[in-house]
Steps between C-alpha positions, in 0.01 A plus 500: 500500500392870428761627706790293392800649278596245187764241585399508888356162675199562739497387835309140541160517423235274609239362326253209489687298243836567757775772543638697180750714449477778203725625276395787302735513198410794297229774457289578229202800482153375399206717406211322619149593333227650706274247408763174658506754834116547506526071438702492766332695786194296401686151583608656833159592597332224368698244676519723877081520441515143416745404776242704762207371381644102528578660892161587574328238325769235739386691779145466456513137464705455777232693715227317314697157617536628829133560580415197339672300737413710812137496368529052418676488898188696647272265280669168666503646852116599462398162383738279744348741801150420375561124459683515850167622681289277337673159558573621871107517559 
């Protein structure tokens, strides 16, 4: 939208609420405060540490699910191989 000249239409742009097309109809200079910009940068960071934290937390569980299962599987076999050997004799 940055790069578009008032009165032009973007090309279609895709989003998850559908497909837009942008019209930027005039220009206007705003001074924005260092404080808002410091604000800002904060919300970006905050939500990419957030966002990469919720990854590596996923992750772990997803290990910690796998090994449960591959540890609950080794459990049955070891108890239907004992069980096997002692009705057999």
């Amino acid at each position: 939208m940055n790069r578009l000249a008032p009165g032009v239409i973007s090309e279609p742009t895709v989003t998850r609420f559908g497909v837009h097309l942008i019209l930027v109809e005039e220009r206007r200079d705003a001074k924005v405060a260092l404080s808002e910009l410091r604000e800002q940068a904060r919300n970006v960071l905050r939500e990419k540490k957030l966002d990469e934290n919720f990854n590596i937390w996923l992750m772990n569980r997803k290990n910690f699910m796998l090994n449960s299962v591959s540890f609950t599987v080794k459990i049955i076999k070891y108890h239907f191989d004992n069980s096997a050997e002692y009705h057999t004799s």
